[in-house]
Structures are given as C-alpha cells and as structure tokens.
C-alpha positions in Angstrom: -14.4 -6.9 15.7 -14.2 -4.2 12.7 -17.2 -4.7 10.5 -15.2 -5.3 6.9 -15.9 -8.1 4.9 -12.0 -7.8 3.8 -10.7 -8.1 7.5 -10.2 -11.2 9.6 -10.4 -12.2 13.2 -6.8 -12.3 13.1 -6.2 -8.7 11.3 -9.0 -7.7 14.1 -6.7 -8.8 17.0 -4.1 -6.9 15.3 -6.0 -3.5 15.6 -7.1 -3.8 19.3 -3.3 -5.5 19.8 -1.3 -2.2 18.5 -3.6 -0.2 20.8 -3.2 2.5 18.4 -5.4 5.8 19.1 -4.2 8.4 17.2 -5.9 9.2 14.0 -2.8 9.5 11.7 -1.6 6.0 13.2 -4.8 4.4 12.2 -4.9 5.8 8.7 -1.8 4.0 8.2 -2.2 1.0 9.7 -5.4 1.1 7.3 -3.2 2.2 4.0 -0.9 -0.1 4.8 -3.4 -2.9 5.2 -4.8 -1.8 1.8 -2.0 -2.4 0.1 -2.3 -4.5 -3.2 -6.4 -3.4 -3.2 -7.1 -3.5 -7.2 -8.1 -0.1 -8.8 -11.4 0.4 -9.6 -13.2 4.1 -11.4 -17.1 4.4 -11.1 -17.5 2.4 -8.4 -20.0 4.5 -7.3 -21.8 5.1 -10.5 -25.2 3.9 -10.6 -27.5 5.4 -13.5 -30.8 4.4 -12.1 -30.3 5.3 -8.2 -27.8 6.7 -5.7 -26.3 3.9 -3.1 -24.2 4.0 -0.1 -21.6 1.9 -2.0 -19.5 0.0 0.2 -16.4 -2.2 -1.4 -12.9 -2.3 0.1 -12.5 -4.9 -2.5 -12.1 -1.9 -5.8 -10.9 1.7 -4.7 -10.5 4.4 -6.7 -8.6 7.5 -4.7 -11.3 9.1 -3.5 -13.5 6.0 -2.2 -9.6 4.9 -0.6 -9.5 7.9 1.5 -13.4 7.4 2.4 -12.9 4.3 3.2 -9.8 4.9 5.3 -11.3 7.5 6.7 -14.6 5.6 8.1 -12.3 2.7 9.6 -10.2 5.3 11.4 -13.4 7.5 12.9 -15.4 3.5 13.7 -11.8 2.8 15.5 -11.6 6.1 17.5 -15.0 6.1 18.5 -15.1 2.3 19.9 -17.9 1.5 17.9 -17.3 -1.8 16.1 -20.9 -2.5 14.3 -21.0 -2.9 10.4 -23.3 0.0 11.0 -21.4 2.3 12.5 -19.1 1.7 9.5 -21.3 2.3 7.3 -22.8 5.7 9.0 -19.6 7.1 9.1 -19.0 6.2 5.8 -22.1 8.2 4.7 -20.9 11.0 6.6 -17.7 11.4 4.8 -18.9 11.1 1.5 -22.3 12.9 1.2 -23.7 16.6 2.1 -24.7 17.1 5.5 -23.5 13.6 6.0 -26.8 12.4 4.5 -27.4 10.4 1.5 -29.9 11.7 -1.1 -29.7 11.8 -4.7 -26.3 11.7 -7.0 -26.2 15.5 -6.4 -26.1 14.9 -2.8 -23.1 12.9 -3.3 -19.4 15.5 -2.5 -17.9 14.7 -5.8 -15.5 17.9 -5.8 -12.9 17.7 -3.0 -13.2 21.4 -2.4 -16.5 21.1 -1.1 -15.8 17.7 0.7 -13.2 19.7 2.8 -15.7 22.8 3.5 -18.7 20.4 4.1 -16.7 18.1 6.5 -15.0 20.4 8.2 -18.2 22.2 9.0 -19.0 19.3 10.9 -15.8 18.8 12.8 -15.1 15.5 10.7 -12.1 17.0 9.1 -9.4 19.9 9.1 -7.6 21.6 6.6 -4.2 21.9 7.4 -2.3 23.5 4.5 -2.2 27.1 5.9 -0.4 26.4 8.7 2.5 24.8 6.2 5.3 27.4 5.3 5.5 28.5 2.0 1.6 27.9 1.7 0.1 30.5 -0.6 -3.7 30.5 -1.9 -4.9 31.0 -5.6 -8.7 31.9 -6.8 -10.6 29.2 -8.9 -13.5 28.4 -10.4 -14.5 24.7 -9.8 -17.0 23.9 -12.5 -15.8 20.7 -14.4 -18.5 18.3 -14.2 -21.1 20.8 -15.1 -18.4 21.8 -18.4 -18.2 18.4 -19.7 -21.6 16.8 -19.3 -21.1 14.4 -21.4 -18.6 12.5 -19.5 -21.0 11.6 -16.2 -23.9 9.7 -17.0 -25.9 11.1 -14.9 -25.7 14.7 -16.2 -25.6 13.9 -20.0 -28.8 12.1 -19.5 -30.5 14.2 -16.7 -30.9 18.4 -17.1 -32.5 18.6 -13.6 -29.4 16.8 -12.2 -27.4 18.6 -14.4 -29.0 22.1 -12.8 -28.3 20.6 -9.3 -25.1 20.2 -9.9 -24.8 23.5 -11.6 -26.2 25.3 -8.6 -24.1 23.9 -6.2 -20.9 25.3 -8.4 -22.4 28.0 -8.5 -21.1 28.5 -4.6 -17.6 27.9 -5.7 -16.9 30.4 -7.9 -13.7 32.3 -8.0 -13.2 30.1 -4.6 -10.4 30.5 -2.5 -8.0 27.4 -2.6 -5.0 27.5 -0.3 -2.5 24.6 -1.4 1.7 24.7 -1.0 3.7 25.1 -4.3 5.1 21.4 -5.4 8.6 23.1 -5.6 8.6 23.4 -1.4 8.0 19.7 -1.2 11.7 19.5 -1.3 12.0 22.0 1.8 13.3 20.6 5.2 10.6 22.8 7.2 7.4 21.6 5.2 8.9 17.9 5.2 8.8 18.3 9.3 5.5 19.8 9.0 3.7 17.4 7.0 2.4 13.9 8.7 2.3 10.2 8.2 -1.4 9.6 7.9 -2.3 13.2 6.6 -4.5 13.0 3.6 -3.3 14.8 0.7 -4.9 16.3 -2.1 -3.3 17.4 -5.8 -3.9 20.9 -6.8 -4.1 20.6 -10.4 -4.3 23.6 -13.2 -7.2 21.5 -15.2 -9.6 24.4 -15.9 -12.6 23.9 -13.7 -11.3 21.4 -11.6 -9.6 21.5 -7.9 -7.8 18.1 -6.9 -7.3 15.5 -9.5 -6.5 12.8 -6.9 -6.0 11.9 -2.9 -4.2 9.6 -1.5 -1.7 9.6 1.7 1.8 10.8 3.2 3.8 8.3 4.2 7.7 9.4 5.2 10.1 6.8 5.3 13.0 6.6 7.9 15.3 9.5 6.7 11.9 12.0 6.7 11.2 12.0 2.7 7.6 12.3 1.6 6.2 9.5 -0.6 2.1 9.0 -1.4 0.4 6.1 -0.7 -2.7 5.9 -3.1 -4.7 3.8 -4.9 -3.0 4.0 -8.2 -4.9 4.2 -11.6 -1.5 3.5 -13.8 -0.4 0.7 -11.0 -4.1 -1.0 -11.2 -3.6 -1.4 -7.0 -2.9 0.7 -4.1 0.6 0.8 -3.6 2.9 3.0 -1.8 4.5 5.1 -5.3 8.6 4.4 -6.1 9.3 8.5 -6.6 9.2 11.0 -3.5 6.3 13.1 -3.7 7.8 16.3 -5.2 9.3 13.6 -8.1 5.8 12.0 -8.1 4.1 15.5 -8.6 6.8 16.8 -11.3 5.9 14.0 -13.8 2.9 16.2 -14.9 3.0 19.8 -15.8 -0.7 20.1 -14.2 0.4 19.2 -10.6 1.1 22.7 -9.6 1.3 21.5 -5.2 -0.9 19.4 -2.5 -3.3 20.4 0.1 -2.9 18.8 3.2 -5.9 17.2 5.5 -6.6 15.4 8.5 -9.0 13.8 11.0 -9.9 15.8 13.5 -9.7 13.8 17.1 
C-alpha cells in the first residue's frame, strides 16, 4: 500500500489497478488525486531546526512537485514503505539528497535541476523544445533580501552559506522557451502530460517563481496544474498556459522537466 496518510486502501487498489508505469502517467494520476489540496507557504520553515517535512495535507508549488515527485519514484521503484517515501522525498528536496541544515535545503530551482540531475533523479528537457533559446542570470534573491527568510535575517553564518552557494550561479546559464511559442503547434506536440514545469521569471535575482504541471486536454492545448496561491487549493488553472503566463509581465516562458525512468 503507498505510505500517505492522505491515501486509502481503496485509492491504493486504484494505483496497483491502473497498472500504470510510466513516470508522466503517475505524476498525473498523483496531480490529479491532489486536486482540491489547500495552499499552504512556509511549510517548511522552521526557525530553530531543519526537518524533513512531510504533509500532503498543505502544498505550496514547490513541496507539490516534491511530493509528486516522491510518490511517482516510491511507485516506479516497487517500494511501498513509508520510508521509502520519505527517502526519496529527502532526495528530491535537499543537496546530495541528504538532509543537513536550512542551507542544505535546494530552495532555488536552478540548482534543484543541476543537483538532481547529477544524480539521474531528473532531466531537463527544455533544449530539446523548438524555439528554446537560453539567457545568462544571476540567481541571488534570497541572499538580496535577507530580511524576508527568517533564517537569514537572524543568522549571518546561514546567511554566508547561502551566499556561497550563489556564488556558483553567477551569470548562470538558463535555457527556458519564450511564452509567445506556447501557442506553437510543434512545442504543443513536444511538451508532455506529467512534465513538470517551471516559470522563468524577469524578477532580478531570481530563476522560477513557481512549478507546477502540464496537463493537455483532448484537443492538445497546454493548461498547468499547480497548487495555486490566489486559488488557496491545487487546481487544474481555467486559462491555457500561454494565457496563464501572459497575465504577468514577469513570466517571460517555462522550462520543462521530467523523471528520469
């Protein structure tokens, strides 16, 4: 049985019933099983200690695509322990897949792309769209306004930690696909169901202001399924994704990411 407090025996039966084994497939079954899951920010924050925070009952959209992806890679791997949740949990969301201290923790998605794909957990996919281009940023936020994590307006040797580790994502290379080719019928074909996708934004200092899912509907459009801060839930959004994008100037396009098998 799949070790989540949320899931039944019944939804269990469900997982091992669809005989599903592809890691897109599973993603969505997940998403879609999400659906309704209140929004929560800071679920992770803890200003006396770093845990490996586990609640599928608040999701932000990063710990949404954690946790989807540590029920998809427990699935594929036929491991069904609350542990092996957990561990793979762990791996997704930490450095070297190993929890330490909050500077341990992969809180820019740049780096949570590089690190996991070091490690065969994950693969970028956007260069392989058409149309994708790349642009050269500096990814520094956190470290530029202190004051708004609690752990690095109250902590200089975190705040140094932190600090250091932008330091290796200077003028970093960020490949991403232009919102405007969202509406092209070749990148529609490329991108997947169950892909994870991240928003390039324009914010100074920062490199994806928030993940979620592809989900295409019958005739081959692109939505996002995410957990939604302005929605208060996870829910599959009402626009297509290049409408979706388009409501703020800072979207500039999406980079694209999946499981690797």
């Amino acid at each position: 049985m799949i070790p989540i407090q949320l899931l039944s025996p019944t939804y269990c039966t469900k997982v091992y019933d669809s005989k599903l084994d592809d890691a897109n497939q599973l993603v969505l079954f997940y998403a879609q099983s999400l659906l309704g899951t209140p929004y929560a920010a800071h679920t992770l924050e803890d200003e006396h200690q770093e845990w490996l925070t586990i609640n599928i009952h608040e999701l932000d959209c990063t710990t949404f695509v954690e946790t989807l992806y540590a029920l998809t890679r427990t699935t594929l791997d036929g491991r069904y322990s609350w542990r092996d949740y957990a561990d793979n949990l762990e791996q997704v969301r930490y450095r070297d897949g190993k929890m330490g201290d909050y500077a341990s923790r992969l809180h820019y998605i740049s780096e949570w792309i590089v690190d996991n794909r070091n490690r065969g957990n994950l693969e970028e996919v956007t260069s392989d769209l058409p149309h994708a281009t790349a642009m050269m940023k500096t990814i520094d936020y956190m470290t530029s306004h202190r004051e708004a994590y609690l752990w690095l307006s109250q902590n200089d040797t975190m705040f140094v930690k932190i600090r250091n580790i932008e330091e290796g994502y200077r003028n970093h290379r960020i490949p991403y696909l232009k919102k405007s080719y969202l509406t092209n019928k070749q990148v529609k074909s490329a991108l997947r169901s169950g892909d994870f996708v991240g928003l390039v934004t324009s914010i100074p200092g920062l490199d994806i202001s928030h993940m979620g899912v592809i989900i295409k509907d019958e005739k081959g459009e692109l939505y996002l399924l995410d957990a939604s801060q302005t929605a208060g839930k996870v829910i599959i959004e009402d626009l297509p994704l290049y409408r979706y994008l388009s409501k703020s100037k800072s979207n500039i396009g999406i980079r694209e990411i999946r499981i690797m098998r």
